[in-house]
VOBA-1610 file (N, C-alpha, C; in pm, whole numbers, padded with zeros to 5 digits, always signed):
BEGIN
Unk+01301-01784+00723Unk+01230-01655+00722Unk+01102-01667+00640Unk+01029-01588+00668Unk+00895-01580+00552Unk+00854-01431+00653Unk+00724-01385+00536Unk+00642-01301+00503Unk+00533-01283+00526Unk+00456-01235+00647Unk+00344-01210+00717Unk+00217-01182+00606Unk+00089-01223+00596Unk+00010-01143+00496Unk-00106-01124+00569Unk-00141-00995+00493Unk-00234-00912+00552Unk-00342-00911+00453Unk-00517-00887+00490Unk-00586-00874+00393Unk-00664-00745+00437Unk-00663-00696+00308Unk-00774-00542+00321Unk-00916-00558+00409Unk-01000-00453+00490Unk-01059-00507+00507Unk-01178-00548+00477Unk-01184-00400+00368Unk-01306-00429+00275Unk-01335-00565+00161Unk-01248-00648+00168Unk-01263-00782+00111Unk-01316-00861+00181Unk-01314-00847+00310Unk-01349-00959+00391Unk-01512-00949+00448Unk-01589-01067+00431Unk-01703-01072+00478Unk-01700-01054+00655Unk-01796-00978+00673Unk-01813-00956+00823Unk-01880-00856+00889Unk-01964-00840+00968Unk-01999-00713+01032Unk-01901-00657+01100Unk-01821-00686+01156Unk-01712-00563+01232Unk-01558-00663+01230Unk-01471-00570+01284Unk-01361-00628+01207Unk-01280-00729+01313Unk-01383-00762+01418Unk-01324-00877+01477Unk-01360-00991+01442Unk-01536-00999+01388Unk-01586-01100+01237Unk-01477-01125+01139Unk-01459-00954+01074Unk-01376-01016+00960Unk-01205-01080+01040Unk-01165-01027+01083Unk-01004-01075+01120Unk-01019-01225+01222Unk-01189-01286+01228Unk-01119-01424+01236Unk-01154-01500+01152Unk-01218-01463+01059Unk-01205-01510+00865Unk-01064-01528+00869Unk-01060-01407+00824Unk-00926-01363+00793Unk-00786-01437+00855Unk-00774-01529+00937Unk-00669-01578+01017Unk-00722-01726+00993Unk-00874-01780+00944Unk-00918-01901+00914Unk-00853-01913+00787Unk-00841-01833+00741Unk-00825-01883+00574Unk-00646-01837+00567Unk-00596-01817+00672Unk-00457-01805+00611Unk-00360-01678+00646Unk-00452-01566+00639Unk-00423-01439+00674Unk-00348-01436+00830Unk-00271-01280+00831Unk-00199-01252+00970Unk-00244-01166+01065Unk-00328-01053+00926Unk-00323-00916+00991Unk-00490-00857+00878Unk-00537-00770+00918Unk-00608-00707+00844Unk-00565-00529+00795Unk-00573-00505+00707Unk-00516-00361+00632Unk-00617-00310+00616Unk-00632-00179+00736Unk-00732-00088+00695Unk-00751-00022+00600Unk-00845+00070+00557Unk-00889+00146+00458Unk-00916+00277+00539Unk-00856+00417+00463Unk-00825+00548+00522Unk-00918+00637+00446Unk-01042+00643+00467Unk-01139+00716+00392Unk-01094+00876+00460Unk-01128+00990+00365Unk-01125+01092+00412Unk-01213+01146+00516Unk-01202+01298+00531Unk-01307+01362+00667Unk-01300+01325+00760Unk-01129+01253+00786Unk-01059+01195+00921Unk-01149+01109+00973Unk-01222+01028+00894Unk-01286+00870+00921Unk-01209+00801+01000Unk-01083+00761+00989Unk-01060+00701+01045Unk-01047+00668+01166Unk-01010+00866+01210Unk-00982+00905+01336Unk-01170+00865+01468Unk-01259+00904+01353Unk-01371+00841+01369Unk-01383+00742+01486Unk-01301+00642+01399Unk-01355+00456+01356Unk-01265+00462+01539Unk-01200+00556+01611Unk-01109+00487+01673Unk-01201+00384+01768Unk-01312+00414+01857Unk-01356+00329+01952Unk-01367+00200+01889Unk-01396+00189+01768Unk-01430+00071+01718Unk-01280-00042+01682Unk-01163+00068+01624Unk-01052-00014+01637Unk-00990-00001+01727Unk-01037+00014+01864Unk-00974+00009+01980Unk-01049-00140+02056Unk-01135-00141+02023Unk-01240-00229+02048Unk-01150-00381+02025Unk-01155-00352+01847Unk-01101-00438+01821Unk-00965-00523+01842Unk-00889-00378+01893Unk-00729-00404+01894Unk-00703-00524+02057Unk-00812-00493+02129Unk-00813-00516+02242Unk-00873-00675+02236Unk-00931-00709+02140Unk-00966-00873+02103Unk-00850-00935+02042Unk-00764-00842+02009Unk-00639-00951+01968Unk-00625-00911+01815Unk-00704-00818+01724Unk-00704-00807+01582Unk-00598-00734+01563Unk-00527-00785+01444Unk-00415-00762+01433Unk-00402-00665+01262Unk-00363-00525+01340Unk-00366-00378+01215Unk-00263-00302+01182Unk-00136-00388+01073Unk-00030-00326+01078Unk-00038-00160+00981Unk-00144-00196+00918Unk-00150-00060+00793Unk-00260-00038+00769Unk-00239+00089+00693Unk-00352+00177+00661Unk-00344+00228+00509Unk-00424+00178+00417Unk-00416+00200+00290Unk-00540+00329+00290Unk-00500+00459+00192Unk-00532+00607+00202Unk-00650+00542+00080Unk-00801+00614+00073Unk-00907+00573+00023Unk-00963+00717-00002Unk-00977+00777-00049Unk-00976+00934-00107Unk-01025+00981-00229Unk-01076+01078-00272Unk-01123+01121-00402Unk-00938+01223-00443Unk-00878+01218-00355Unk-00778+01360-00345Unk-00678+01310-00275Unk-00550+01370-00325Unk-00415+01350-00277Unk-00335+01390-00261Unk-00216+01352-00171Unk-00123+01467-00196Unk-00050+01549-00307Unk-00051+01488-00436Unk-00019+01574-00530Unk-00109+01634-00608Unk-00256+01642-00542Unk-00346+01730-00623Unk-00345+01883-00679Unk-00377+01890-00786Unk-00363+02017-00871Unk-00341+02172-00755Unk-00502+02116-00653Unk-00525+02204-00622Unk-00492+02222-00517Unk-00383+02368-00410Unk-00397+02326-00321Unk-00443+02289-00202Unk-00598+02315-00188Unk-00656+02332-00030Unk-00682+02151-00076Unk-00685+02111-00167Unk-00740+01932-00185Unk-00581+01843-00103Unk-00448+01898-00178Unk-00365+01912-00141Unk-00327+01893+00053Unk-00384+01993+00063Unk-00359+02017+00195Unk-00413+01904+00312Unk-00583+01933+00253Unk-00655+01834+00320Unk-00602+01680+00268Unk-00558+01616+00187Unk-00520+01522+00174Unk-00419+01467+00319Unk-00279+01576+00335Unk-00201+01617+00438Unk-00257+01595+00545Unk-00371+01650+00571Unk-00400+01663+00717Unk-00470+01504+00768Unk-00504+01457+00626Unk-00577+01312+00642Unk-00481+01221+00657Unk-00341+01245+00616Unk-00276+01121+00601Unk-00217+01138+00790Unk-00189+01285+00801Unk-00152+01292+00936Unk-00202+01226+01054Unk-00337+01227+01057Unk-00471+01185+01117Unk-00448+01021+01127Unk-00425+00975+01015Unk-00410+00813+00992Unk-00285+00761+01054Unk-00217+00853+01025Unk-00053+00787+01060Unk-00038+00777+01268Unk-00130+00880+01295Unk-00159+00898+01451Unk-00246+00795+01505Unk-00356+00742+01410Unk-00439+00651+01465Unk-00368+00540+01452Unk-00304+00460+01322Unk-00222+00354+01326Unk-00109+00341+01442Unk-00044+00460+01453Unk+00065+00407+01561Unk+00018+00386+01676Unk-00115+00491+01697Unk-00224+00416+01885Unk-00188+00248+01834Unk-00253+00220+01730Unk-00285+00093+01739Unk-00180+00001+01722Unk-00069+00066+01744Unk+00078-00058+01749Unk+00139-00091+01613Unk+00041-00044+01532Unk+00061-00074+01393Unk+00233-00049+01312Unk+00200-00006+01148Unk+00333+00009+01076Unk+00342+00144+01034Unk+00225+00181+00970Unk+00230+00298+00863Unk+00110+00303+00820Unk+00107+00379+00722Unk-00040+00412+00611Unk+00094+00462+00488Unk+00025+00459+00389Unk+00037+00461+00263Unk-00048+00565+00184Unk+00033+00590+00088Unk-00101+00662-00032Unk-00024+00669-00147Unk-00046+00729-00253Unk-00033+00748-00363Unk+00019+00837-00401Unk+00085+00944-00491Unk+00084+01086-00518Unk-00050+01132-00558Unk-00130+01073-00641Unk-00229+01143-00664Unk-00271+00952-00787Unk-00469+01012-00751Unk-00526+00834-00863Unk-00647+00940-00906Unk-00637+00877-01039Unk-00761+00968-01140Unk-00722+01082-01155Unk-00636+01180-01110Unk-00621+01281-01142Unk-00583+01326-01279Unk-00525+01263-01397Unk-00462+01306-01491Unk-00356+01172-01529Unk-00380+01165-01674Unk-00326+01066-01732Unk-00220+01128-01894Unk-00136+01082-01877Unk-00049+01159-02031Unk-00102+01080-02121Unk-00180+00958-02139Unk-00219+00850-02229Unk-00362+00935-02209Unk-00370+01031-02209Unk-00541+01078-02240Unk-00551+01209-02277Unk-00612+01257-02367Unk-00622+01380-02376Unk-00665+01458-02252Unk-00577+01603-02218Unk-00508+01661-02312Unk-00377+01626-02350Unk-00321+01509-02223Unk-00173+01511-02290Unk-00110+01592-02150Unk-00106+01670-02167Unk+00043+01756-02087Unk-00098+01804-01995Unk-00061+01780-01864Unk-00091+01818-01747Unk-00053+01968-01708Unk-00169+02018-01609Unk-00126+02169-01612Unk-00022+02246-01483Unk+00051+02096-01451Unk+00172+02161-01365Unk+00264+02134-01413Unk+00441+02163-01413Unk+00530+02137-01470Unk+00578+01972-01353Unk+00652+01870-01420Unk+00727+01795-01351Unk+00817+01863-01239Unk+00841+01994-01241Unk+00953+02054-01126Unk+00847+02088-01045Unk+00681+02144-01074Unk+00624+02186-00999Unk+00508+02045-00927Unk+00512+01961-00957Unk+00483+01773-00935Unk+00603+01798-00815Unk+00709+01786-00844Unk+00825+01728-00728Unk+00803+01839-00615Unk+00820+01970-00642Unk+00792+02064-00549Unk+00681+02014-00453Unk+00595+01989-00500Unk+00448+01961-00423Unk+00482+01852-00341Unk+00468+01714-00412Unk+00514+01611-00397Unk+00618+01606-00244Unk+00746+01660-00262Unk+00855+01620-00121Unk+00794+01758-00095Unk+00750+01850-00046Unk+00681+01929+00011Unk+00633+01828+00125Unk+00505+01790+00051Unk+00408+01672+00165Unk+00436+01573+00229Unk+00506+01506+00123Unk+00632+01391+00193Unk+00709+01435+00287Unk+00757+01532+00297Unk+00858+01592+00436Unk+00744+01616+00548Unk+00677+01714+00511Unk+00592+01704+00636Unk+00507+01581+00700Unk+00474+01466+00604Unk+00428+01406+00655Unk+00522+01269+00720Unk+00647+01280+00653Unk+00800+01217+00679Unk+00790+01239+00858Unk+00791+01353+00917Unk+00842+01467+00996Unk+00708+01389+01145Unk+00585+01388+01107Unk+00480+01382+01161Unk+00494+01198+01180Unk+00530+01114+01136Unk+00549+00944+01093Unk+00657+00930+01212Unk+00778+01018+01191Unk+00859+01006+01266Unk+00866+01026+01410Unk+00823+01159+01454Unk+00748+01165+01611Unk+00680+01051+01650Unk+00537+01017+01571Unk+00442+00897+01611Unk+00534+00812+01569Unk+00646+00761+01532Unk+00739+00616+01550Unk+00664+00532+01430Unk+00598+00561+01347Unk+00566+00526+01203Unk+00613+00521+01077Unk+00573+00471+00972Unk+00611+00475+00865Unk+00560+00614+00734Unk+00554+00637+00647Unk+00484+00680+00547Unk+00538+00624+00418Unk+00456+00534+00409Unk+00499+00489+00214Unk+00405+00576+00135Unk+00503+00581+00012Unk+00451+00607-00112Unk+00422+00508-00217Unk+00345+00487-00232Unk+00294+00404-00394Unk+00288+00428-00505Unk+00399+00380-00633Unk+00364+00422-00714Unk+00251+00361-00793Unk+00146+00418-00926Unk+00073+00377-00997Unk+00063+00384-01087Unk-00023+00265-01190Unk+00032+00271-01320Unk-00004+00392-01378Unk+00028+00445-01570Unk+00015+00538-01557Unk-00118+00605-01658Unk-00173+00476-01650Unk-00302+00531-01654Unk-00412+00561-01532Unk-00346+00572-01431Unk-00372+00616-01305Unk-00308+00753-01242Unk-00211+00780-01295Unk-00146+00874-01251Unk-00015+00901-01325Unk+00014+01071-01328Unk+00139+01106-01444Unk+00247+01115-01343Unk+00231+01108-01194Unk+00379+01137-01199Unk+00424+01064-01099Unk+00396+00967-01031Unk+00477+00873-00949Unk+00455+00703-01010Unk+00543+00642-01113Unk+00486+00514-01168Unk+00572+00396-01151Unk+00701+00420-01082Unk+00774+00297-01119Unk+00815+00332-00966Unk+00886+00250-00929Unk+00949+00203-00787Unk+01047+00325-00805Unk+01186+00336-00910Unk+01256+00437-00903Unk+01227+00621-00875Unk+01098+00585-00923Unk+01064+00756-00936Unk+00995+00798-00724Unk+00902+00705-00723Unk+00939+00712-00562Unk+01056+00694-00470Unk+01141+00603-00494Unk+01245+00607-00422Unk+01347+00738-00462Unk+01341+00790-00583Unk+01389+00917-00595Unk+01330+01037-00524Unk+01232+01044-00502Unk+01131+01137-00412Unk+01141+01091-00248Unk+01172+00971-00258Unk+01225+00926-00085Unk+01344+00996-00018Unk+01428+00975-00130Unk+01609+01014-00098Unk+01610+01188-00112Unk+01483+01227-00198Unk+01528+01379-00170Unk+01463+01406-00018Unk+01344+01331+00028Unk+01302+01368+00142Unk+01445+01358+00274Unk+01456+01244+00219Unk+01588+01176+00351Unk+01562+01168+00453Unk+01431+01093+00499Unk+01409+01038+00613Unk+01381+00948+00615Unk+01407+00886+00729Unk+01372+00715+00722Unk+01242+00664+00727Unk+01185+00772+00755Unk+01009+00704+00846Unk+00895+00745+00672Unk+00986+00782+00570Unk+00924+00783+00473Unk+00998+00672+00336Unk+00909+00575+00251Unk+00971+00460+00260Unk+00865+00434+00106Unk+00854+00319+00072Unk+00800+00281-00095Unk+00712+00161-00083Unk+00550+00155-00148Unk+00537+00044-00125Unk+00523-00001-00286Unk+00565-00137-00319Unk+00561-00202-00383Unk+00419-00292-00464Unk+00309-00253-00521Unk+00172-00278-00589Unk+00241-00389-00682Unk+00217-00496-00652Unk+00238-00611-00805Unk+00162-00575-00937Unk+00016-00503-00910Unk-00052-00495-01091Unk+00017-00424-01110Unk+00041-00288-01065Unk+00093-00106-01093Unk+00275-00201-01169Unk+00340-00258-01051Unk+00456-00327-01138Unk+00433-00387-01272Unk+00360-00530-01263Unk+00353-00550-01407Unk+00290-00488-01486Unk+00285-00395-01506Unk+00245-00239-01643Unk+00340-00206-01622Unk+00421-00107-01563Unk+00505-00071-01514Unk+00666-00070-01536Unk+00702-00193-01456Unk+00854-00232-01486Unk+00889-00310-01556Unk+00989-00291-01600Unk+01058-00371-01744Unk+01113-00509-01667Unk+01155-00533-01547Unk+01206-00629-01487Unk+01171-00621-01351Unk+01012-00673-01312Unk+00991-00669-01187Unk+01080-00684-01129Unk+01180-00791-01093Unk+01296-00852-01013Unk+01377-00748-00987Unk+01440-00679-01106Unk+01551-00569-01075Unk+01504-00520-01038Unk+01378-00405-01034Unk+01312-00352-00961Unk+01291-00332-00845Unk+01287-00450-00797Unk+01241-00451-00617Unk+01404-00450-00606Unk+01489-00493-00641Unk+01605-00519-00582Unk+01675-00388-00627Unk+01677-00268-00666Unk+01710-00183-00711Unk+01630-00079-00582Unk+01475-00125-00517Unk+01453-00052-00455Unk+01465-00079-00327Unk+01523-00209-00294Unk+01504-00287-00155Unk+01535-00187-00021Unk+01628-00106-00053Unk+01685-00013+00059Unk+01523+00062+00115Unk+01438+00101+00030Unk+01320+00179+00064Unk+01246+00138+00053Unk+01257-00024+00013Unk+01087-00067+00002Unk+01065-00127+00163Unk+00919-00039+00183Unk+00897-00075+00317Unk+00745-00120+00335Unk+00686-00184+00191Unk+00547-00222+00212Unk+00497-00298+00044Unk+00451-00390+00067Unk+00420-00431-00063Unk+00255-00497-00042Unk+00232-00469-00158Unk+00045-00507-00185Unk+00028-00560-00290Unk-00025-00658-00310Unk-00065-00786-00361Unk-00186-00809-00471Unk-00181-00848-00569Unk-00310-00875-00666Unk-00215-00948-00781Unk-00290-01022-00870Unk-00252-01097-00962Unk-00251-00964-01093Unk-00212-01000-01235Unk-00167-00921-01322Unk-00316-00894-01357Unk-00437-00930-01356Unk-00581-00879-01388Unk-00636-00816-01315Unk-00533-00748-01175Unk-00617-00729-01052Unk-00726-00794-00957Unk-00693-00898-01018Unk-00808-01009-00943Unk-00706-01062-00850Unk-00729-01208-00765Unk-00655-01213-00652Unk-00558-01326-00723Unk-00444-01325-00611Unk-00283-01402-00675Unk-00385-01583-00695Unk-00335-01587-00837Unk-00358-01728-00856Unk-00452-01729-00982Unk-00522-01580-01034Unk-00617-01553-01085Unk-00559-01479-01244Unk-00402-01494-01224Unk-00367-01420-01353Unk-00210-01549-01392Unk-00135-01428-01418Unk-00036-01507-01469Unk+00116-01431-01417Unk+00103-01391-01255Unk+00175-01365-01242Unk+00310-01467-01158Unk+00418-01459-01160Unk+00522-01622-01113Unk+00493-01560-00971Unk+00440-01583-00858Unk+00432-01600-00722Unk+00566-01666-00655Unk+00597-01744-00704Unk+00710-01835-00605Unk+00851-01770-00633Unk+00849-01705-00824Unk+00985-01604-00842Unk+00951-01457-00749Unk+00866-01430-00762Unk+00849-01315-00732Unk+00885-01315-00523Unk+00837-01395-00490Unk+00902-01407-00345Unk+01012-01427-00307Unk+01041-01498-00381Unk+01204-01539-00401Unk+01306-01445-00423Unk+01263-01324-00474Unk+01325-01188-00477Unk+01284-01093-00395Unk+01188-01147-00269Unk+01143-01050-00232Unk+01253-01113-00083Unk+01282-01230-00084Unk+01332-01306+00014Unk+01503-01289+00024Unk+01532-01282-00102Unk+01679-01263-00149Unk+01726-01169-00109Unk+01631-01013-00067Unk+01612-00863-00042Unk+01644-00845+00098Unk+01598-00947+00170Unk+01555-00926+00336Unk+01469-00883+00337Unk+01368-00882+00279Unk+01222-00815+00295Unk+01164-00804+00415Unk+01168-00760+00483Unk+01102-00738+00661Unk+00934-00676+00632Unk+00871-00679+00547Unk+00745-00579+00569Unk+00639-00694+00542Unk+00521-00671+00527Unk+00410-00715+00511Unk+00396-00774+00368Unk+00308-00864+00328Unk+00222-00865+00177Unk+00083-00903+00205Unk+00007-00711+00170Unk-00123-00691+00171Unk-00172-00696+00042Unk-00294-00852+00091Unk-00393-00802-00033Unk-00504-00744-00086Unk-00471-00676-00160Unk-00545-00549-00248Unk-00575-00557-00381Unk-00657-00655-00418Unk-00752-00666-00518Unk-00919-00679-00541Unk-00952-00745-00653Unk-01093-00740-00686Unk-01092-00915-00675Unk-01215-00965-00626Unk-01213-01088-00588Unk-01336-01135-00731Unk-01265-01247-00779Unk-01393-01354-00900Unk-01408-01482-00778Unk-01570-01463-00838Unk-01591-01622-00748Unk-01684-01543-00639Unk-01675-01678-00587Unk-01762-01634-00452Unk-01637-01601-00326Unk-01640-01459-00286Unk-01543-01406-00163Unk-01431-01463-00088Unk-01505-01595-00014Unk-01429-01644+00085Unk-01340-01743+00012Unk-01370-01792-00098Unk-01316-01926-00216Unk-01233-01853-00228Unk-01256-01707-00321Unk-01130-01597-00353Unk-01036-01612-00280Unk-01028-01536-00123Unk-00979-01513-00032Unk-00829-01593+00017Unk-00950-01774+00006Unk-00859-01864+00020Unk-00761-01936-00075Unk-00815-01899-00184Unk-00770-01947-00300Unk-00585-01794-00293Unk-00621-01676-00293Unk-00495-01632-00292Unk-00398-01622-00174Unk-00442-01676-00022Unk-00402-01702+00120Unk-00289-01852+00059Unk-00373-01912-00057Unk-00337-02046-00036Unk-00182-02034-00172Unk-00206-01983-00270Unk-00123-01943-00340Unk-00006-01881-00286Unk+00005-01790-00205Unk+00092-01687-00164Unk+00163-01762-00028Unk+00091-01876+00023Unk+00119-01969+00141Unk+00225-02107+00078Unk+00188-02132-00051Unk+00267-02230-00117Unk+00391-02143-00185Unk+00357-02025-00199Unk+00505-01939-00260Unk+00616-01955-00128Unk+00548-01920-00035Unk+00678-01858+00135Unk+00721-01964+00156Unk+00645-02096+00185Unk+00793-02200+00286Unk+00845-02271+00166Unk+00837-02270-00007Unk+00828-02308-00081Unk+00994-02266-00077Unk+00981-02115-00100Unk+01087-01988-00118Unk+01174-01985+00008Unk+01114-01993+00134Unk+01197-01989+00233Unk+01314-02130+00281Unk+01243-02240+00232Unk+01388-02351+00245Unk+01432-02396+00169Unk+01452-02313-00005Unk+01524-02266-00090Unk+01679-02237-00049
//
């Protein structure tokens, strides 16, 4: 067995994304992971990823790219967040794809910053929170899709940060087509035992994204790559590993340099 990888596509050099996705398959890659800008961009972009889908480019996901989210303070930001992820989750499944993803909410409010206590209660966070998750659970499921949640670290965000606290917000939703993705930096801040972690969340983890512990790309920090697959392998891991970092160096060196890392972790791990 092994583990398909996907690269964002804003990392990749290219004028359009049949340029970038045959980079992207030169250096190692499977798939390219869109980016879900708001004002239903994406829904936009379709001629162009139809274009593409039809050359053979291969688009299992959709990572949410937003000033606003579903657990924003406010609710018409709230809402529209909703209607964007809806939008995405409809364009990915045209395209054969997995899912889209997002966050509860990034930049919004940090407990490590003044003021400290945020101006909704944690009951009124969860309210909101599986509110949107159901409906957008509900909408994933018709279109035959996914919806992950991501948690982030928590100087990014107060109320979704560890694998448990989403998969607790999964199980109150209780649907299948809503699911957890797994961030390696957001983990190492994060969890006390990456390993238990994923294996504590394996039932719901249905997407994992990739960067070394500096956020730079795998190979670029000090995170164990070959343990860390090895638990992802032990799991049955069926999903993707998209990467989603900041590249040092010159791009395509980057690129290949973490294609090539994450390529010596899988058949390394797989005839283990």
């Amino acid at each position: 067995m092994t583990i398909p990888l996907a690269c964002q596509e804003q990392l990749l050099p290219g004028t359009d994304l049949i340029r970038k996705y045959a980079l992207a398959t030169a250096l190692g890659y499977d798939a390219v992971e869109l980016r879900g800008r708001g004002d239903l961009d994406l829904a936009r972009r379709l001629p162009e990823l139809r274009r593409a889908r039809a050359a053979g480019v291969v688009m299992p996901t959709v990572c949410v790219e937003m000033d606003h989210f579903i657990g924003d303070f406010d609710p018409e930001r709230s809402r529209d967040a909703v209607r964007n992820l809806r939008s995405q989750l409809s364009v990915i499944a045209e395209l054969g794809g997995v899912g889209a993803m997002t966050p509860a909410a990034w930049g919004m409010f940090s407990r490590r910053l003044p003021p400290f206590e945020p101006p909704r209660s944690p009951a009124g966070d969860r309210r909101v929170l599986v509110d949107a998750l159901g409906e957008l659970g509900e909408h994933a499921r018709a279109e035959g899709v996914t919806l992950f949640l991501e948690p982030l670290n928590r100087y990014e965000d107060h109320m979704v940060n560890r694998l448990d606290d989403a998969v607790a917000l999964c199980a109150s939703v209780g649907l299948p087509s809503v699911r957890v993705v797994a961030d390696t930096f957001h983990m190492n801040i994060e969890e006390d035992d990456v390993h238990r972690a994923l294996r504590a969340a394996a039932p719901y983890l249905g997407h994992v994204q990739v960067s070394d512990s500096n956020r730079l790309q795998p190979g670029a920090g000090h995170l164990d790559w070959p343990a860390l697959v090895r638990t992802l392998l032990e799991i049955d891991y069926r999903g993707w590993l998209a990467l989603e970092c900041r590249l040092r160096g010159d791009p395509v060196r980057a690129l290949h340099q973490a294609a090539t890392v994450l390529r010596h972790a899988l058949p390394r791990q797989a005839a283990a």
